[in-house]
NUZA-729024 format. One record per residue (C-alpha): x, y, z. Coordinates in steps of 0.5 Angstrom, whole numbers, plus 2048, in hexadecimal, padded with zeros to 3 digits. Layout:
# NUZA-729024
XYZ/...
This chain:
# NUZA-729024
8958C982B/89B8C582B/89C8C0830/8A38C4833/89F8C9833/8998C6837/89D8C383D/8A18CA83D/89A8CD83E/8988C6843/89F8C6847/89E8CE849/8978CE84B/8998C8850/89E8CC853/8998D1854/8948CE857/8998CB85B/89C8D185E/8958D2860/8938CD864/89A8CD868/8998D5869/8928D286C/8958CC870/8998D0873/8958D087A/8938CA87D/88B8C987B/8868C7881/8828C0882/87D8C5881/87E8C687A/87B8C0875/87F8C386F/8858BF86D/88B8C186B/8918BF865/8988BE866/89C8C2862/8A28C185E/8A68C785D/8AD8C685C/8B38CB85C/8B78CB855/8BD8CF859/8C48CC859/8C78CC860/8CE8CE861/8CE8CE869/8CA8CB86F/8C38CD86D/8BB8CD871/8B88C886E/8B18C686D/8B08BE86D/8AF8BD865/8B68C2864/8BA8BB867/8C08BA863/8C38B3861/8CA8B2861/8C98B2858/8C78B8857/8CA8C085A/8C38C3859/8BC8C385B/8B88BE858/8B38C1852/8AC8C2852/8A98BC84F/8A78BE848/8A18B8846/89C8B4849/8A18AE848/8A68B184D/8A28B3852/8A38B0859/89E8AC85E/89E8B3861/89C8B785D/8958B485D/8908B7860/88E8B4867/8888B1867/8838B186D/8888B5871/88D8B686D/8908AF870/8948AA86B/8988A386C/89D89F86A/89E899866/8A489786A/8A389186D/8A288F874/8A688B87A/8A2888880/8A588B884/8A488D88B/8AB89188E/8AB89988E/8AE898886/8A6897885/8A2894880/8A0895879/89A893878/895897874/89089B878/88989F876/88A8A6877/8848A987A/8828AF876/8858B5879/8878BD876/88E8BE876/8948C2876/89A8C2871/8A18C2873/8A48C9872/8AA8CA870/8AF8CD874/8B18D5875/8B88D6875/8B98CF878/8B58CF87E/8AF8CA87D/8A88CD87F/8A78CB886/8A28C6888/89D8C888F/8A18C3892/89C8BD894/89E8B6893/89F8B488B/89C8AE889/89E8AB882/89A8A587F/89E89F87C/89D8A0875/8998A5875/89C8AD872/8978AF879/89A8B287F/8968B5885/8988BB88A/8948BF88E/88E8BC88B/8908BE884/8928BA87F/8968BB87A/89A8B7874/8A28B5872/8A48B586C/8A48AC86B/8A18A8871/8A48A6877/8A789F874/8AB899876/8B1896871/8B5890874/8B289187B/8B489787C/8AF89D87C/8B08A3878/8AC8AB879/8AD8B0874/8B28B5877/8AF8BB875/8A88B9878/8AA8B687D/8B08BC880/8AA8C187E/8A68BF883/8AB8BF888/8AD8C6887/8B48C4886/8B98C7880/8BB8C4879/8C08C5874/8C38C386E/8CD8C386E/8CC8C3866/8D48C2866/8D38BB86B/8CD8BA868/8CA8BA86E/8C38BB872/8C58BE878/8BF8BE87F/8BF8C4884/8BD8C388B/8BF8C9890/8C78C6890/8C68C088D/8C88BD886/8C68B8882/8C88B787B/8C68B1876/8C88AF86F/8C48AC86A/8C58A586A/8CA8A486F/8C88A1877/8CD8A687A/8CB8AD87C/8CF8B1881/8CC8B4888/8D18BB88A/8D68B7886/8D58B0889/8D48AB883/8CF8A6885/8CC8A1881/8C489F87F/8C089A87F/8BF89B877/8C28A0873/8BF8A7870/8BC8A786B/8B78AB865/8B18A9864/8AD8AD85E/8B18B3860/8B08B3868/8B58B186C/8B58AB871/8B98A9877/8B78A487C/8B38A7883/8B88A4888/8BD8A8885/8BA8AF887/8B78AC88D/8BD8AA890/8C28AF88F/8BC8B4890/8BA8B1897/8B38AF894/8AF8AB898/8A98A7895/8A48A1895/8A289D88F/89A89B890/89A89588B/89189588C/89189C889/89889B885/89A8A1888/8A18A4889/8A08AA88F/8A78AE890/8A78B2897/8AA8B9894/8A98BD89B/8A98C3898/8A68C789D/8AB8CC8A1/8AB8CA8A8/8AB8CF8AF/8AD8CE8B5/8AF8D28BA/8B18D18C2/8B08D68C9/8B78D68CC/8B48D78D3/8B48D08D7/8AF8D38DC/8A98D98D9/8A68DF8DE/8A08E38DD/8A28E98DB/8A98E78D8/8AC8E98D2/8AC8E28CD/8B28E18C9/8B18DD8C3/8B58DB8BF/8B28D88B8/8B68D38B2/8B38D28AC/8B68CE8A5/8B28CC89E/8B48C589C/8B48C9895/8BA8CE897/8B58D4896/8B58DA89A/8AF8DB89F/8AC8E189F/8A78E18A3/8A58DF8AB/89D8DF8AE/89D8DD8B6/8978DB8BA/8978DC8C1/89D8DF8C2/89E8E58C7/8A48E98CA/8A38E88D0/89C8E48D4/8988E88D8/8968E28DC/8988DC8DE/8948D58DA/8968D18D4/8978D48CD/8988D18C7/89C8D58C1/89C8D38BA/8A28D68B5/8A18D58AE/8A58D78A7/8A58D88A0/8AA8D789B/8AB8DB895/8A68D6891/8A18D8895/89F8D2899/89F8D28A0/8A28CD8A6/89E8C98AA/89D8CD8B1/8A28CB8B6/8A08CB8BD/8A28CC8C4/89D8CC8CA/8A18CF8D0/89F8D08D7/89F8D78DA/8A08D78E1/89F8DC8E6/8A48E18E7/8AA8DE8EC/8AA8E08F3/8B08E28F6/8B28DE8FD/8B18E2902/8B78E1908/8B78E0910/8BA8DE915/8B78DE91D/8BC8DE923/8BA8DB929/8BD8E092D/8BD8E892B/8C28EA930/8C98E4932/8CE8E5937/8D68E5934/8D78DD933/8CF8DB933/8CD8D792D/8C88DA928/8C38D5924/8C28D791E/8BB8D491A/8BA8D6913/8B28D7912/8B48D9909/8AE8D8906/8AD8D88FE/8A78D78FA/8A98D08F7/8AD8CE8FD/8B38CE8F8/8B88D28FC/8BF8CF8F9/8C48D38FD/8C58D7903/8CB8DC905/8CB8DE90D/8CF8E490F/8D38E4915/8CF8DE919/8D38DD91E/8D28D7923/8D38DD928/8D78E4928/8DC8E592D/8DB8ED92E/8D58F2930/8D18F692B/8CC8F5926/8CD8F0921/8CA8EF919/8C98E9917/8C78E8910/8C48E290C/8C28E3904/8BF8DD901/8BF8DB8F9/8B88D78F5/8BA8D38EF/8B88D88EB/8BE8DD8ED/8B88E18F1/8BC8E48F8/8B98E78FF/8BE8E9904/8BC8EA90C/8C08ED912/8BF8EC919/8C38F091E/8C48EC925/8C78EF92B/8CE8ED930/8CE8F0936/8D58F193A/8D38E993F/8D78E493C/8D48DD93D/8DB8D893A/8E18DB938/8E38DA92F/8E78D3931/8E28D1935/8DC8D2930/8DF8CF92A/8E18C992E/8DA8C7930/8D68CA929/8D98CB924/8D68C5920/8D98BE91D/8DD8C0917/8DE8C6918/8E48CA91A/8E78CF920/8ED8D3922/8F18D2927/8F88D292A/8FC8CD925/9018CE92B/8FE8CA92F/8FF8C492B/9068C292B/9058C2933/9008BD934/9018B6935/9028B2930/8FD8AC930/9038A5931/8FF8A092C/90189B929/900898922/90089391E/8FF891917/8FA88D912/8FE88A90C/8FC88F906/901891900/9008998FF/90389B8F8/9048A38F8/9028A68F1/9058AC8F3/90B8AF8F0/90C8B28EA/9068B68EF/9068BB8E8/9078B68E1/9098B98DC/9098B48D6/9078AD8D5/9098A88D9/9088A38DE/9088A68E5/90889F8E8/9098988E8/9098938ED/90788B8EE/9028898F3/8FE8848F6/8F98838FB/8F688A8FF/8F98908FB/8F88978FC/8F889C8F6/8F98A48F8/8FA8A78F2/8FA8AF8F2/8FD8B38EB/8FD8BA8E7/8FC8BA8DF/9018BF8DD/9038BC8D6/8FF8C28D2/8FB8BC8D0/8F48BA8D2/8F68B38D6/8F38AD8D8/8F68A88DE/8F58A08DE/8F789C8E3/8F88948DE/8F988E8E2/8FC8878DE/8FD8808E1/90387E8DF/9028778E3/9008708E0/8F98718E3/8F38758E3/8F387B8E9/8ED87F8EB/8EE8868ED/8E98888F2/8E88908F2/8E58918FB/8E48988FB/8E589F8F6/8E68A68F7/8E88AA8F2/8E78B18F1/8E98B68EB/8EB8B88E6/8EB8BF8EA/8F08C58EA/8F08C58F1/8F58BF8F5/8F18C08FC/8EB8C08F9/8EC8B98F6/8F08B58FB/8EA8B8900/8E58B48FB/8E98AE8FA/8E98AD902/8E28AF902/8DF8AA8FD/8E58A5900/8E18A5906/8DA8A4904/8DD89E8FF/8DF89B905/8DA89D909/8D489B904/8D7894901/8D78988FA/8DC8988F5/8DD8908F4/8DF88C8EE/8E48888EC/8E78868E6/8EA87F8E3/8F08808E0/8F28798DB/8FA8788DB/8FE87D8D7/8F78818D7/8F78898D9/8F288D8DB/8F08948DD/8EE8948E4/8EC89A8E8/8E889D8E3/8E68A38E7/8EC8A68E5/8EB8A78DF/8E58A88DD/8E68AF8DB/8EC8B38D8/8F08B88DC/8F18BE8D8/8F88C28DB/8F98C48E2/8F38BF8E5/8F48BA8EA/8F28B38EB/8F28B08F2/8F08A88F4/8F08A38F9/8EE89C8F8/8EF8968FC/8EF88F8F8/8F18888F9/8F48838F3/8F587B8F4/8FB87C8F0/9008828EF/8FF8858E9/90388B8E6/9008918E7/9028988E2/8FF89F8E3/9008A28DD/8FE8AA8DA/8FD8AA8D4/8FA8AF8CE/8F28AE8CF/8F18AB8C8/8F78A58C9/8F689E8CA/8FA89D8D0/8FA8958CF/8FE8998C8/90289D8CB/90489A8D2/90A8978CE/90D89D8CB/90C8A18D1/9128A48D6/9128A28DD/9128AA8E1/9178AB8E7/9148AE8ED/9148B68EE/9188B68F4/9138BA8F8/90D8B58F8/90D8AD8FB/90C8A78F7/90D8A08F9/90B8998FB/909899902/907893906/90389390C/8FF89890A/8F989690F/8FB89A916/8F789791C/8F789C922/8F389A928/8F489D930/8F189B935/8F28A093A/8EF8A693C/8EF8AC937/8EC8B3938/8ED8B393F/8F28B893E/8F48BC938/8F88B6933/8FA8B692C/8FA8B0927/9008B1921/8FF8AE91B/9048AE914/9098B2919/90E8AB917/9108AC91E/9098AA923/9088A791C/90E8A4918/90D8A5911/90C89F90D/91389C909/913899902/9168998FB/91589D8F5/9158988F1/91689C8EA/91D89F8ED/91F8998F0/92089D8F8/91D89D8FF/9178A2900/9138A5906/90D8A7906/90D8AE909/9078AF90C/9038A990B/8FF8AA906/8FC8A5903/8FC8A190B/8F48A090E/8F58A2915/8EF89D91A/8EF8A1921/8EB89D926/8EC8A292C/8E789D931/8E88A2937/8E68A9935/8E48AD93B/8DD8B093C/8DD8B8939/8E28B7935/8E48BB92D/8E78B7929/8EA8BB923/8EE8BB91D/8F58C091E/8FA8C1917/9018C2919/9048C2912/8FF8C790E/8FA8C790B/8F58C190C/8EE8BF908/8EB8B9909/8E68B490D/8E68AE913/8E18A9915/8E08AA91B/8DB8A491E/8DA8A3917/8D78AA916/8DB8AE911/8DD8B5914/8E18BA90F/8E78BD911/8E48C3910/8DC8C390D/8DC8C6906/8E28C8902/8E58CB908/8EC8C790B/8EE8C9911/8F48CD90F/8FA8CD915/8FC8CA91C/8F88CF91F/8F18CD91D/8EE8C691E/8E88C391C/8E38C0920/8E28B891F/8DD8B6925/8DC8B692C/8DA8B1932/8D48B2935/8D38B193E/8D68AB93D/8DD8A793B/8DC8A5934/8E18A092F/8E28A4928/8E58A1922/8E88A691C/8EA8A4916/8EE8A9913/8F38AA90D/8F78B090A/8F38B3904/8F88B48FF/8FA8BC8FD/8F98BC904/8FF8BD90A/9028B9910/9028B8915/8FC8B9919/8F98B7920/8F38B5923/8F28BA929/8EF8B792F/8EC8BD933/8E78BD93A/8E18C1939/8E08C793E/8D98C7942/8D48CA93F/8D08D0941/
C-alpha cells in the first residue's frame, strides 16, 4: 500500500475516532470516574459566508475566509490535540512573569490527575451552559474547574508580555455566553444577554455595543484557538475575579444563578388577613424563569406568631436561586376603639354648663382622632339633646357612641351671659357687633421704638420675575414679606444683601416666622405670626452673617427654601440688626436660576395698586394705660389710622410717599397695668375676616383655635379674663397678613355667677 494511500486510511480513521470521543464527552464526567478523557480535534471544512456558530477550533484569522482545515499528519498536529495525560490536563511552554497583580503569574504548575470534560462545540451559537458555580482557570495550565467538574480549553491559560491570555472558546463556554464568527469583518463575535464583544485576530481593539475599546494585548491565534486577554471580558462583562498566586489560580464570579425576591405590600399583618405578595425575579443569563417553589407561605395565618417564608426560582437551564427570605410578624387581629363620653349631669337647666369627659378606650391605646356632634358647652332650649362622639384607631378602625341629656324649661344664664363666662380661651362667640362702635374707646397714648419696617407686599400677586422690593438699612430692621406665585412656573424668593461700604457688616437675624408655600393667604399670615411669636418668645432663630465690603449674601433663607408651584403663598416676619447699611433685594425668580446671576437682568415690579408696600419707621408702637379698664364696657382700636395713625414712609422704587394702611407689619406692646377683676379681654375684627394670634402674658392664644377665623364684627374671640382681683396684662399683637383690619381689643365685665 503507497504511502498517499496509508495517510488517507490514517487521516480517516483519526476523524472517527475523534468524533467519538467528542459524542462521549459531550456530558461532564463525575470525579468518581477514573477513566480519562482526550481532547478531540474535529475541525469544520465549511466556507462561512455570514455571521456563523462557531466552535473554538472553527476561529477564522484574518488570512483566510474559510475554516481552518483538519490537520492531515502527525507533523501538523496541534499541542491540543494530544490526549490529556492523568486528566486530560496539559501545559505551556510560555514563559512566566513573577507577577503578583490580578494579570496572574505564568509559572508552571503540576495539575493534579483529574477525569475531565472536552469543551463542546456550540449549537446554533449558543455555548453549552455551565452549572453556574465560580470558574477557576489555572495559569499555565489548559485546566478549568466548575461545580466540581474539571474541564480542558483548547491551550493553556498563558501570559505574553504580561498580559494574561484564555482561550475564547473555552473560557465563553463556561460562562454560557454566545459566540460567532462575521466572516465578512473577520470577526469573532461574543453574546451575552444584550451585550456584544467583538474581537479581531492580532488587534488590541475589540468593540463592546459598538464602543471601541482598547486591551492590554492584542488577540491573536494559537495553534488554531483564539486567544484574548481575560481583563477584556471581565471588564466589559462586569466579571469579578480574585487571583490566588499560592494555588496560581484565576477564579471568576460568574453569578449564574437566577435571583428571587419577593415583598408583602402590607406594613402591618393580622391573623386572618389576606397576604399580598408580590414577587420579582431576574437571571443574570437574560433566561426565562420557569418555575417557582415556596416555603411557609399562606394566604392568610390563622394565629398570631413569627412565620418565615422562603421563595425560590428556577430558570430554563434548570438551576434554581438561592431562597429568599422574610420573617414576618403576625399580629393579632386590630380592635376597633371603642367611643365614650360621660356628662357630669343627665339633666341642665337652659344656660347651665355641661361637662363632657371622653372615657374612649382602644386596645393599643392609639386613638388618633375624635369628632364630637353637637357638644355644645350649653343648650339654650328645652327638649332631649343627642350628642354624639365617633373615635378613629391608627388603623382606620372607627366606633361611634351617643348619649342623649335633657334641658328642661329653667334657665340658669342667659346665651350672652353664658358665653362671656365660659367659652374657653381661643375660642370664639357671637354677640351683638352693634354694641361695639358704642363703647368708649380706651384714650391710650403711644410712643414708638426706632425700628425700619420694610413692606414686601405689593405686587400682593407676582406675575413674572422681578424684584418686589429693594431697600438700604441699618441698625433694627424689620422684613415683612407676604406674595403669590402667579407666573405659571415653579418659583423661588431670595432676599440678597450686599455690603457696599469700606468696611466688613454683620447682619444679625433675631427672630424668624415663616410659613409656606400654601394655596391659602389666611393660613400662611396666621403661620408666620404664630412662629414669629414663639421665635421671640424662645430666643430661637438667631445667626448672623458677616458680609466683607463689596460681598453679597442671601439672608433670611426660610424664604427660600422650598419653590412655590402657582397659586401658592409665602409669608414671613423677621427682625434683624446690621452694624452697617446694606442693600437689601427680594427678588422672584424661576426655581433652577442663580439669583447673584440673575438680580442684574431683572426688572424692578410696580405695586398692584390694591395692596401696600413701603418703608416705614417706627415700626415698634409702645402703648401703655395705666388707668382702669373693665369697669365698664370699653374698646381698644388698632390699625383704624385713627386711635392708631397709619405709619408714614417712602416707596422707594416709585420715588412716592406711603402709608401703611392697616399696620401691618407694626408690633403692638399693650401694657394695661389697671385691669379690673372679672374682666373678658377679647379680640373683635371690625375689617372682616381675621386669623391670627396674640401673646397675652406671654401666653400665645389664637384668634380663633384651629383654622377657625373669626369671620365678622359680630363675633369675638376670647383672649383672657381677670380673676377676683385687679391684675396688669400685657399684649403683644400684630396684624397677620391675609387678614383684615381694624380690630378692637374689648374690655367686658363678667356677670355674677350662679
Amino acid at each position: 500500500m503507497n504511502m498517499k494511500k496509508k495517510l488517507s486510511i490514517f487521516t480517516a480513521l483519526a476523524v472517527f475516532q475523534a468524533f467519538a470521543v467528542g459524542s462521549v464527552s459531550a456530558q461532564a464526567v463525575p470525579q468518581s470516574d477514573t477513566a480519562s478523557v482526550n481532547t478531540a480535534n474535529v475541525e469544520s471544512v465549511e466556507v462561512i459566508k455570514e455571521v456563523q456558530p462557531i466552535a473554538e477550533r472553527e476561529v477564522k484569522t484574518e488570512s483566510t475566509n474559510a475554516s481552518i482545515d483538519t490537520p492531515t499528519s502527525d507533523e501538523t498536529k496541534t499541542e491540543e490535540e494530544k490526549p490529556a495525560s492523568n486528566g486530560g490536563n496539559t501545559t505551556s511552554n510560555v514563559t512566566s512573569t513573577d507577577s503578583t497583580t490580578q494579570e496572574g503569574s505564568t509559572e508552571e504548575v503540576e495539575t493534579p490527575a483529574t477525569p475531565a470534560q472536552v469543551e463542546q462545540p456550540s449549537v446554533d451559537g449558543k455555548s453549552p451552559v455551565g452549572s453556574g458555580g465560580n470558574l477557576t482557570l489555572y495559569m499555565n495550565s489548559n485546566k478549568m474547574e466548575q461545580d466540581g467538574k474539571t474541564y480542558l480549553a483548547g491551550q493553556p491559560m498563558a501570559v505574553k508580555n504580561g498580559v494574561s491570555y484564555v482561550a475564547i472558546r473555552a473560557l465563553v463556554d463556561r460562562v454560557g455566553y454566545g459566540v460567532k464568527y462575521d466572516n465578512k469583518t473577520k470577526e469573532t463575535i461574543i453574546i451575552s444577554g444584550d451585550d456584544e464583544l467583538r474581537f479581531k485576530t492580532n488587534s488590541k481593539d475589540y468593540t463592546v455595543n459598538g464602543e471601541t475599546r482598547t486591551m492590554k494585548g492584542p488577540a491573536y491565534q494559537q495553534k488554531n484557538t483564539f486567544m484574548v486577554p481575560l481583563t477584556s471580558i471581565t471588564q466589559a462583562l462586569n466579571i469579578t475575579y480574585k487571583v490566588n498566586q499560592p494555588a496560581k489560580t484565576v477564579v471568576l464570579n460568574l453569578n449564574t444563578k437566577p435571583v428571587a425576591s419577593f415583598t408583602i405590600s402590607q406594613k402591618e399583618i393580622f391573623a386572618g388577613d389576606q397576604v399580598d405578595y408580590v414577587t420579582s425575579s431576574s437571571s443574570p443569563n437574560a433566561l426565562d424563569i420557569v418555575d417557582e417553589r415556596w416555603t411557609g407561605r399562606q394566604e392568610s395565618f390563622d394565629q398570631a406568631g413569627t412565620y418565615t417564608i422562603s421563595y425560590e426560582v428556577q430558570d430554563s437551564n434548570g438551576q434554581w436561586s438561592d431562597p429568599y427570605s422574610i420573617t414576618i410578624e403576625v399580629l393579632t387581629p386590630n380592635l376597633p376603639p371603642v367611643a365614650m363620653f360621660a356628662t357630669d349631669k343627665e339633666e341642665y337647666k337652659m344656660g347651665e354648663k355641661i361637662t363632657y369627659t371622653d372615657q374612649s378606650t382602644d386596645d393599643e391605646d392609639n386613638i388618633v382622632k375624635a369628632v364630637w356632634e353637637n357638644n355644645s358647652l350649653a343648650f339654650f332650649e328645652p327638649g332631649p339633646k343627642t350628642v354624639t362622639l365617633t373615635v378613629t384607631d391608627n388603623h382606620g378602625a372607627t366606633n361611634t357612641y351617643s348619649k342623649v341629656i335633657t334641658i328642661t324649661n329653667e334657665t340658669l344664664y342667659s346665651f350672652t351671659d353664658f358665653n362671656l363666662l365660659f367659652t374657653p380661651v381661643g375660642q370664639k362667640f357671637t354677640f351683638n357687633g352693634g354694641e361695639v362702635t358704642t363703647m368708649e374707646k380706651v384714650p391710650y397714648t403711644y410712643m414708638d421704638e426706632p425700628s425700619l419696617l420694610i413692606r414686601s407686599n405689593s405686587p400682593e400677586t407676582v406675575n413674572t420675575e422681578g424684584i418686589v422690593y429693594k431697600e438700604s438699612s441699618s441698625g433694627q430692621t424689620r422684613f415683612m414679606i407676604h406674595h403669590v406665585n402667579n407666573t405659571g412656573k415653579r418659583v423661588k424668593m431670595y432676599v440678597i444683601a450686599t455690603n457696599n461700604n469700606p468696611n466688613p457688616a454683620v447682619f444679625e437675624q433675631q427672630n424668624m416666622g415663616f410659613a409656606g408655600p400654601t394655596p391659602y393667604a389666611t393660613v400662611a399670615g396666621k403661620l408666620s405670626i404664630d412662629k414669629w411669636f414663639k421665635s421671640i418668645q424662645t430666643g430661637a432663630d438667631q445667626k448672623k452673617e458677616y458680609l466683607q465690603p463689596g460681598e453679597s449674601k442671601l439672608i433670611l433663607t426660610e424664604l427660600n427654601k422650598t419653590p412655590m408651584k402657582e397659586g401658592q403663598v409665602i409669608s414671613l416676619y423677621s427682625d434683624a440688626y446690621s452694624d452697617y447699611s446694606l442693600d437689601y433685594n427680594v427678588i422672584l425668580v424661576e426655581e433652577n436660576k442663580d439669583p447673584f446671576e440673575t438680580l442684574p437682568l431683572l426688572p424692578v415690579l410696580d405695586r398692584d395698586g390694591v395692596h401696600n408696600r413701603g418703608t416705614y419707621p417706627n415700626a415698634t408702637r409702645i402703648i401703655k394705660y395705666d388707668e382702669h379698664v373693665g369697669i365698664k364696657p370699653a374698646r381698644l382700636p388698632l390699625g383704624d389710622n385713627s386711635s392708631d395713625p397709619n405709619l408714614v414712609g417712602t416707596d422707594p422704587m416709585a420715588y412716592t410717599d406711603a402709608s401703611n394702611a392697616g399696620n401691618f407689619g407694626v408690633l403692638y406692646k399693650i401694657t394695661l397695668t389697671n385691669v379690673a377683676p372679672r374682666t373678658l379681654i377679647s379680640f373683635n375684627p371690625r375689617g372682616g375676616k381675621y386669623s391670627g394670634v396674640a401673646l397675652v402674658n406671654n401666653q400665645l392664644v389664637s384668634i380663633a383655635e384651629g383654622n377657625v377665623a373669626v369671620t365678622n364684627s359680630s363675633e369675638q374671640s376670647v383672649l383672657y379674663r381677670t380673676g377676683l382681683t385687679g391684675e396688669s396684662v400685657t399684649i403683644l399683637f400684630s396684624a397677620a397678613p391675609g387678614s383684615n383690619l381694624p380690630v378692637n381689643l374689648l374690655f367686658t365685665p363678667l356677670p355674677s355667677e350662679k
